[in-house]
Residue frames relative to the residue before (quaternion, step in Angstrom):
aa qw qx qy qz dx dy dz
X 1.0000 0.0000 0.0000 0.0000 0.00 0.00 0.00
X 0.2536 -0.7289 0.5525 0.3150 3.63 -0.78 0.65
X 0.8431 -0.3164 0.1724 0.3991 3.30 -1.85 -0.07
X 0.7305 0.4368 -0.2390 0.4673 3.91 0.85 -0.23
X 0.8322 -0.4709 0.2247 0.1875 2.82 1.19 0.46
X 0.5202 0.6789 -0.1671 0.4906 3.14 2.05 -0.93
X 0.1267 -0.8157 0.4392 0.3546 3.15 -0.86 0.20
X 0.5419 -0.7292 0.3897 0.1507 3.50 -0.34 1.47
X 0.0615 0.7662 -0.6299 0.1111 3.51 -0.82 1.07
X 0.6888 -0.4923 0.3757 0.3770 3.20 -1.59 0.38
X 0.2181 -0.6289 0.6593 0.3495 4.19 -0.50 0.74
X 0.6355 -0.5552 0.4982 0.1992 3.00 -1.90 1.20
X 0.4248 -0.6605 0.3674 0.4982 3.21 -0.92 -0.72
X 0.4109 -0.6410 0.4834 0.4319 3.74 -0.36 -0.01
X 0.4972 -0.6803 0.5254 0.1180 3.63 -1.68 1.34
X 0.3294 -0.7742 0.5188 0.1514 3.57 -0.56 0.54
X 0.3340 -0.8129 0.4573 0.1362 3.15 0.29 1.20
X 0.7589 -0.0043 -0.2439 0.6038 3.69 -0.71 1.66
X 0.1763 -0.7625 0.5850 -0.2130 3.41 0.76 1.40
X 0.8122 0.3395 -0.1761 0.4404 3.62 -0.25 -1.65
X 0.6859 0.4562 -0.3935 0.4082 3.74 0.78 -0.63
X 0.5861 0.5203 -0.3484 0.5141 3.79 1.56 -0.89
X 0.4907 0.6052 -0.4904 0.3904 4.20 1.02 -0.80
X 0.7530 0.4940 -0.2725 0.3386 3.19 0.37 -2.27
X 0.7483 0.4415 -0.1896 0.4572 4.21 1.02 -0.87
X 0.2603 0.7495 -0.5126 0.3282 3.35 1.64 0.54
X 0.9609 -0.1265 0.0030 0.2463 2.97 -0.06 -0.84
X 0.0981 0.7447 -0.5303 0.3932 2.76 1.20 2.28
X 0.6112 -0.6336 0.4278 0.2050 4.01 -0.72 1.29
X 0.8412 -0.0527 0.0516 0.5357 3.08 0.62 -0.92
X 0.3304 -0.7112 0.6204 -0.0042 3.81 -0.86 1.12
X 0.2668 -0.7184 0.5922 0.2492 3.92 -1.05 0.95
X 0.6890 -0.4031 0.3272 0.5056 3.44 -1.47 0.31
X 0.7606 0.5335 -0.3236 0.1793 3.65 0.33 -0.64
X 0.4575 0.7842 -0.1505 0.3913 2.71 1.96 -0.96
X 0.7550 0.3069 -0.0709 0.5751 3.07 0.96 -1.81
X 0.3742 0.5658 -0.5168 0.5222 4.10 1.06 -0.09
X 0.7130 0.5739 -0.2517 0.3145 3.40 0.10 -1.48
X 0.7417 0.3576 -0.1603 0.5443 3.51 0.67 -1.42
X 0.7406 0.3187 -0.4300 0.4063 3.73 0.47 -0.24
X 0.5062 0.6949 -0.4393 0.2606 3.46 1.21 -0.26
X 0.6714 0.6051 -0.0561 0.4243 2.79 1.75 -1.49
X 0.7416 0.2080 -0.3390 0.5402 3.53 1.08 -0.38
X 0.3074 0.6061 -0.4487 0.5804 3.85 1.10 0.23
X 0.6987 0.2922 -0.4078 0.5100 4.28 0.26 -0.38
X 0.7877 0.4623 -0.2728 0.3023 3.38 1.03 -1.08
X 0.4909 0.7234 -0.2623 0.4086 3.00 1.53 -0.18
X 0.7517 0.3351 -0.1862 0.5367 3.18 1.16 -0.88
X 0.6336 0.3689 -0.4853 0.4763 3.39 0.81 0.09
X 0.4490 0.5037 -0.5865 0.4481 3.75 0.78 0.49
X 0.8049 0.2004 -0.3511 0.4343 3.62 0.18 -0.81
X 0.4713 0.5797 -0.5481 0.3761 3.70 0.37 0.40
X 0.7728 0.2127 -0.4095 0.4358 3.49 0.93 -0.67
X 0.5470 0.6273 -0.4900 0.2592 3.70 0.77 0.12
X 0.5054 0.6688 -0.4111 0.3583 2.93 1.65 -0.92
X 0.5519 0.6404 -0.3868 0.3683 3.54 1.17 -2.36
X 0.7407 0.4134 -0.3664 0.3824 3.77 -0.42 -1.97
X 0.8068 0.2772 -0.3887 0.3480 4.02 0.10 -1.16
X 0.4503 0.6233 -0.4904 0.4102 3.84 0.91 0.82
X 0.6787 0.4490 -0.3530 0.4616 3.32 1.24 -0.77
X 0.6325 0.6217 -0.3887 0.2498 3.37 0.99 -1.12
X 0.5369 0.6553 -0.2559 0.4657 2.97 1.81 -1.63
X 0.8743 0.1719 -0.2395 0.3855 3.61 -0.07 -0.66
X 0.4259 0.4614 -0.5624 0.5380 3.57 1.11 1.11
X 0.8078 0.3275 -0.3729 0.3179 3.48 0.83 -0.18
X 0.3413 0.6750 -0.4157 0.5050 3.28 1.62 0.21
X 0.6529 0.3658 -0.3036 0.5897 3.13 0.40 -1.09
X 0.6933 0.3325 -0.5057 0.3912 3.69 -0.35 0.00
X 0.7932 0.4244 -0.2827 0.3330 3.16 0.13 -0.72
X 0.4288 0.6504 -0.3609 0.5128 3.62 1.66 -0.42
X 0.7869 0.0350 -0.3325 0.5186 3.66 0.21 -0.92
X 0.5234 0.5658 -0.5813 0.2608 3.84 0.06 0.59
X 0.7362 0.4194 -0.2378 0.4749 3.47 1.27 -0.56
X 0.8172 0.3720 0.0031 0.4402 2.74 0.62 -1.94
X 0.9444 0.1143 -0.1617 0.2625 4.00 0.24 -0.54
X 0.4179 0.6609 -0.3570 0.5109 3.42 1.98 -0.52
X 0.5712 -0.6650 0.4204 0.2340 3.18 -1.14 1.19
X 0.5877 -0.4366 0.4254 0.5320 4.04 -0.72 -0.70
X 0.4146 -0.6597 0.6103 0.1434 3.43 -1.41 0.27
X 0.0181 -0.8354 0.5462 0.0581 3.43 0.52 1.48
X 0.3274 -0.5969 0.7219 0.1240 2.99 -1.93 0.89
X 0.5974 -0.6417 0.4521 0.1640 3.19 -1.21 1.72
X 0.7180 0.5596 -0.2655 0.3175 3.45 1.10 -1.44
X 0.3094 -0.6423 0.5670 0.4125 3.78 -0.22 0.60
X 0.8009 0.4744 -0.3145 0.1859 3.76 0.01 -0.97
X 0.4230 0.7071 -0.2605 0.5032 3.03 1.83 -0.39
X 0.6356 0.5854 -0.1972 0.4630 3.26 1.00 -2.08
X 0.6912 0.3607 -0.3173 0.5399 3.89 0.45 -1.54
X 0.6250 0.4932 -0.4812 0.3669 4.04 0.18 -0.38
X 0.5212 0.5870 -0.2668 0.5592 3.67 0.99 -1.13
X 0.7933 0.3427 -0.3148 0.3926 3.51 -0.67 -1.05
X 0.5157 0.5995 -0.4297 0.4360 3.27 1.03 -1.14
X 0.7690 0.4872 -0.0359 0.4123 3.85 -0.02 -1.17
X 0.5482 -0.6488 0.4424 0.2877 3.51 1.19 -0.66
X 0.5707 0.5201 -0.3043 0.5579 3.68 1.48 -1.25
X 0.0095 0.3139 -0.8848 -0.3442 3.18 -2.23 0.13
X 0.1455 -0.5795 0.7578 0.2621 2.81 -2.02 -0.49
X 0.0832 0.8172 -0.5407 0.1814 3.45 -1.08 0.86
X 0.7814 0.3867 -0.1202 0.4747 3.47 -0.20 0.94
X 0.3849 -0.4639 0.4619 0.6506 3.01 1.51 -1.42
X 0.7037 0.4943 -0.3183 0.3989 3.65 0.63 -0.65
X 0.1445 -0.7291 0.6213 0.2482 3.35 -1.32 0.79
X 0.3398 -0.7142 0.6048 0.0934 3.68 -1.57 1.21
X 0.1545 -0.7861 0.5621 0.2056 3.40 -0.86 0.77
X 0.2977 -0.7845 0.5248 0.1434 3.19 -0.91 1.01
X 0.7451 -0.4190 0.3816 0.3517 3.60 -1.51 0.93
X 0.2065 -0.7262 0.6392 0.1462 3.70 -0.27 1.16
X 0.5210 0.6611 -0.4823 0.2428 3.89 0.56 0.33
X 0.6080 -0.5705 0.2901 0.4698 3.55 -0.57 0.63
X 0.8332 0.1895 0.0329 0.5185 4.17 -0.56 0.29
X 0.8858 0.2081 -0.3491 0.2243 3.47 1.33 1.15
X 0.2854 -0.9053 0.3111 0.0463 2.90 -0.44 0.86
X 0.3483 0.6534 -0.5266 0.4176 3.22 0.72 1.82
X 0.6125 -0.5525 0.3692 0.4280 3.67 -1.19 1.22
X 0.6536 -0.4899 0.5424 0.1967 3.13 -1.96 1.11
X 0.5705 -0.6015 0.4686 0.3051 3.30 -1.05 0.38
X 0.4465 -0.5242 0.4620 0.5589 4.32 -0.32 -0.49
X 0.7609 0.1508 -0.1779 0.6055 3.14 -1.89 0.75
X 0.8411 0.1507 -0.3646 0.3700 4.05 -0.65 0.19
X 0.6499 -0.4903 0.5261 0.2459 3.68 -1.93 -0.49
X 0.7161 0.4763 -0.1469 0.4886 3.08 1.38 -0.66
X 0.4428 -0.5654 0.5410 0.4376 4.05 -1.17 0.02
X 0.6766 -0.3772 0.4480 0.4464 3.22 -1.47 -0.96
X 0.6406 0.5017 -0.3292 0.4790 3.88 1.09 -0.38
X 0.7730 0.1401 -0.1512 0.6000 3.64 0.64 -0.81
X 0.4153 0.5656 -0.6802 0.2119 4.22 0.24 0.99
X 0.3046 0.5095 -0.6328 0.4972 3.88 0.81 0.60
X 0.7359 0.4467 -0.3807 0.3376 3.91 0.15 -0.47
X 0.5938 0.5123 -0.2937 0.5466 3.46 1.23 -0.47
X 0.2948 -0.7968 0.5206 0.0844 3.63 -0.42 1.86
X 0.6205 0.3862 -0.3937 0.5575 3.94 0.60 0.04
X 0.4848 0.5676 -0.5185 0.4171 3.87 0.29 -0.04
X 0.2952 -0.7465 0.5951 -0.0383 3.77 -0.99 1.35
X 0.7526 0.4507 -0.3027 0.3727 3.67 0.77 -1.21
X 0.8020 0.3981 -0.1848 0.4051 4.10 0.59 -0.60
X 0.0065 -0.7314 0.6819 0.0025 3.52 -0.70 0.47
X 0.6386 -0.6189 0.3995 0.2224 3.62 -1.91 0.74
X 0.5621 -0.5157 0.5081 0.4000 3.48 -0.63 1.19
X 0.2710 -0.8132 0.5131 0.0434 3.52 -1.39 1.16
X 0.4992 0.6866 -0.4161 0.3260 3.23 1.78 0.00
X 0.5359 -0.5095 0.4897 0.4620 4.01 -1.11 0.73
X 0.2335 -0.6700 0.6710 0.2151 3.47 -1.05 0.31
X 0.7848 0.0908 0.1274 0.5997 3.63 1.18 -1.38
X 0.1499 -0.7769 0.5994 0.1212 3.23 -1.12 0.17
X 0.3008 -0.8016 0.5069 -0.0995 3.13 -0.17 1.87
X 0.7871 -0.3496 0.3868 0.3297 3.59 -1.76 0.46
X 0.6580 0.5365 -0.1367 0.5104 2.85 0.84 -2.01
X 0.8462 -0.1605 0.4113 0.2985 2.97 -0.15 -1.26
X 0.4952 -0.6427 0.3741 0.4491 3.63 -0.71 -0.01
X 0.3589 -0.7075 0.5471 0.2670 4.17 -1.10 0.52
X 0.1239 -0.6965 0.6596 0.2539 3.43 -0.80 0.64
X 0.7743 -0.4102 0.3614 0.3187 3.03 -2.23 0.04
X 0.0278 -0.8556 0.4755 0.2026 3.41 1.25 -1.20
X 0.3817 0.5712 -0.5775 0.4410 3.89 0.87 0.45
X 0.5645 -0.6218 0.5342 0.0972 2.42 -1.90 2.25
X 0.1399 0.7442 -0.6521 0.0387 3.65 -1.53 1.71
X 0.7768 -0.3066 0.2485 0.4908 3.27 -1.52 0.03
X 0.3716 -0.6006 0.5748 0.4131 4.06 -1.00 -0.46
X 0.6830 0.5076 -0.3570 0.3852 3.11 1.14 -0.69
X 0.5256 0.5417 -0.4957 0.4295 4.09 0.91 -0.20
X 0.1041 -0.7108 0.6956 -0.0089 2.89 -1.86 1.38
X 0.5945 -0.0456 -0.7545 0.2743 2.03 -1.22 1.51
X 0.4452 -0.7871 0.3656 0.2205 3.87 -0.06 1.33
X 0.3535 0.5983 -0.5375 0.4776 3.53 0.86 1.58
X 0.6718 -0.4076 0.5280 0.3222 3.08 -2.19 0.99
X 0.6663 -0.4776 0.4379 0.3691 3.69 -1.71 0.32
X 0.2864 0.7619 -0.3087 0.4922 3.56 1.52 -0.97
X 0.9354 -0.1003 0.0319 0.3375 2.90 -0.87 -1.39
X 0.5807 0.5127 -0.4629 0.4309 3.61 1.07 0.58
X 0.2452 0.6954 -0.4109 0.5362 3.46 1.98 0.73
X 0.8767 0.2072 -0.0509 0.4311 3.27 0.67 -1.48
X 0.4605 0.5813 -0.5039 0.4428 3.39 1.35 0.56
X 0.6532 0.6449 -0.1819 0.3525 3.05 1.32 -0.58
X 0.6280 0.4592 -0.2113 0.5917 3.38 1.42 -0.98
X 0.5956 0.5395 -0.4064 0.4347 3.72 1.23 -0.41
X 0.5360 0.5820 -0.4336 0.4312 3.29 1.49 -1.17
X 0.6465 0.5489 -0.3259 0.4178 3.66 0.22 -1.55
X 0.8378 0.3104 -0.2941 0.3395 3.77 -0.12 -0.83
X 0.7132 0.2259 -0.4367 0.4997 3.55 1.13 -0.33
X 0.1773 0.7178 -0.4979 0.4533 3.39 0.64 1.54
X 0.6887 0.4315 -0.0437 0.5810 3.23 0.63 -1.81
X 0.7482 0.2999 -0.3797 0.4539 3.63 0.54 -0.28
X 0.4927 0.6891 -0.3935 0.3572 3.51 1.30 -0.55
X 0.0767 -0.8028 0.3583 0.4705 3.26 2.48 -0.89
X 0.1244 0.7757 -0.5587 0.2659 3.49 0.67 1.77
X 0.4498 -0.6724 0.3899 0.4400 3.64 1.48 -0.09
X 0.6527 -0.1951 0.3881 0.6207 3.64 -0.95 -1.55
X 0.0553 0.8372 -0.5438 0.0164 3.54 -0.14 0.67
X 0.8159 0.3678 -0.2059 0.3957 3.27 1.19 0.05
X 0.3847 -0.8789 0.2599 0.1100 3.28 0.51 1.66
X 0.5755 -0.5792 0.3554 0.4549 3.70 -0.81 0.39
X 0.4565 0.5433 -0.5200 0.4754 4.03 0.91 0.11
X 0.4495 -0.7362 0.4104 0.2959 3.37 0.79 -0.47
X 0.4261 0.7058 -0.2849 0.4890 3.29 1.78 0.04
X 0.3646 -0.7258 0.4505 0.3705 3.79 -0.66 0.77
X 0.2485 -0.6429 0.6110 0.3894 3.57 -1.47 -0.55
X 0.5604 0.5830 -0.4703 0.3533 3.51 0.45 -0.69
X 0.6020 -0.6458 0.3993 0.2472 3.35 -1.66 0.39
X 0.5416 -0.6386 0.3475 0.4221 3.73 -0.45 0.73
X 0.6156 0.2750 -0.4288 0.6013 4.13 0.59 -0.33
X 0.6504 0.2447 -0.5919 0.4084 3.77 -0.41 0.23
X 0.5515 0.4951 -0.4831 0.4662 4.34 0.60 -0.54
X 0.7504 0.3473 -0.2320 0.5123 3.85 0.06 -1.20
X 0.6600 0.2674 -0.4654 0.5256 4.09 0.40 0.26
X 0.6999 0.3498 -0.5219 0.3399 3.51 0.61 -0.13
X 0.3552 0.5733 -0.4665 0.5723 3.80 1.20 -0.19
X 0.7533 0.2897 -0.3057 0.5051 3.88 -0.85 -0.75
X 0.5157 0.4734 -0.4585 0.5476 4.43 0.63 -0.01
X 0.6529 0.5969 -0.2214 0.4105 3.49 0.50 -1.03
X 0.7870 0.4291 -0.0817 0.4357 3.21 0.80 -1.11
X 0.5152 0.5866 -0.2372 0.5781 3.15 1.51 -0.80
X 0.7622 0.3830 -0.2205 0.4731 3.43 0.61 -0.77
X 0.4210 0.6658 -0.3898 0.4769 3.33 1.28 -0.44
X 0.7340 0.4302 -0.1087 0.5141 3.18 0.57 -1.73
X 0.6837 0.3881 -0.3601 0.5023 4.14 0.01 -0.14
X 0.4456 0.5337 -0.4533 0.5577 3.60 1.11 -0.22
X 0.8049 0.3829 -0.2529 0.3761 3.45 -0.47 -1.63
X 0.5256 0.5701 -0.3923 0.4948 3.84 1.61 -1.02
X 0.6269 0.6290 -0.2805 0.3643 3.41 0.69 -1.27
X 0.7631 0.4888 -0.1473 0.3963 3.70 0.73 -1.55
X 0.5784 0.6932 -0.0741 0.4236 3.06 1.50 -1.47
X 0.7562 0.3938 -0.1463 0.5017 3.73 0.85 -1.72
X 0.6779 -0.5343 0.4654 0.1961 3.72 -1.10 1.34
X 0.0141 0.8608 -0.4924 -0.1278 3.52 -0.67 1.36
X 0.5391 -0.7928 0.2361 0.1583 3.06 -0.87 1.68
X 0.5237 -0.7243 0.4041 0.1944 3.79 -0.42 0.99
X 0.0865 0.7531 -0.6445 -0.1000 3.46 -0.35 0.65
X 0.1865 -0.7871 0.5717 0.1369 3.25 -1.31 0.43
C-alpha cells in the first residue's frame, strides 16, 4: 500500500487503439501521406483523452483534499478541552490540543480561530505575520478620507491582477459594464466575464473618465471670482 493508503499496483500498459492495422504496416518501407495522417491522427485523439481523464481523477483528489484541509485549518470550530488546567497550559503556548491533535490558534490579539498550515496566523490577520511572502492588501479605496484615501487592506494572493479582494473586483467590473452602456456599447460584458468591446474604444473610454476626473478637481481647486 502506498502512503495514502491505496493499494498500489503495477499501472498496466495502455493499448493503442488499431494496434493490428499499425502490426500489419510494421514492416512496410515506405507509408503514403495518408496512411501516416491517419495513424497520428488517431493516436493524437487517444492521447488526449488519456490526459483528460488523468487530468478529471487529479481534480477529484484535489477537492477531497481541499476539503480536508479547509475544515482542518480554515472552518471546523476548536476542540475544547473541558479541563481548565490543561486549557491555561495550552493558551499559554498558543496550542489547544484536543482529540490527540494539536491546533494552532491565531496569535493575533482577540482571536481565536485555527492558524493557517506552516504559519501563526489565520487567513484575516496573515498580513500581520512579517515573514509571510504569499499575500498582500487588497488595493481598492474603500473610503476617501481627509487624510487621505482608505484602502481595503484584505489579505490576497500577489499573484491576482488586478490586486483587489473578489468584493471589489465584482465591482470594478460592473463599473466596467456600465460606462460601457453609456459608451452606447450595449451589454458588452458577457457572463464568461470576458469583455467584447474593442480595447481602443475600452482604453479611450477609461482616459474620458479620467479627464473628467481631472476638470472636477480643476473645477474645485480654481478661486471663485467675486463679482460685486
Amino acid at each position: 500500500m502506498d502512503e495514502w493508503g491505496y493499494a498500489s499496483s503495477p499501472p498496466r500498459p495502455v493499448a493503442i487503439e488499431g494496434g493490428e492495422g499499425d502490426t500489419a504496416l510494421a514492416k512496410s518501407r515506405v507509408l503514403t501521406r495518408e496512411e501516416v495522417l491517419r495513424r497520428r491522427l488517431r493516436r493524437t485523439r487517444q492521447l488526449g483523452r488519456c490526459y483528460r481523464a488523468h487530468y478529471w481523477a487529479l481534480m477529484e483528489e484535489m477537492r477531497s483534499k481541499y476539503r480536508d484541509y479547509s475544515w482542518s485549518y480554515g472552518k471546523s470550530p476548536f476542540k475544547e478541552d473541558h479541563n481548565d488546567n490543561s486549557d491555561n497550559n495550552n493558551n499559554q503556548n498558543g496550542v489547544v490540543s484536543g482529540g490527540g491533535d494539536d491546533i494552532v490558534q491565531c496569535r493575533y490579539n482577540g482571536c481565536k480561530t485555527k492558524a493557517m498550515a506552516l504559519t501563526n496566523y489565520c487567513h484575516t490577520h496573515i498580513l500581520s505575520d512579517s515573514k509571510q511572502k504569499l499575500y498582500q492588501g487588497c488595493k481598492a479605496v474603500a473610503k476617501n478620507l481627509p487624510t487621505g484615501p482608505s484602502f481595503c487592506n484584505k489579505p490576497i494572493l500577489r499573484s491576482m491582477v488586478p490586486p483587489a479582494c473578489p468584493s471589489h473586483f465584482q465591482f470594478g467590473e460592473r463599473c466596467l459594464a456600465r460606462a460601457l452602456r453609456r459608451a452606447g456599447l450595449g451589454t458588452a460584458i458577457a457572463t464568461t466575464r470576458k469583455p467584447n468591446g474593442k480595447l481602443h474604444v475600452i482604453t479611450s473610454e477609461f482616459v474620458r473618465q479620467i479627464q473628467n476626473k481631472r476638470k472636477l478637481a480643476l473645477k474645485k481647486t480654481d478661486p471663485k471670482v467675486e463679482t460685486e
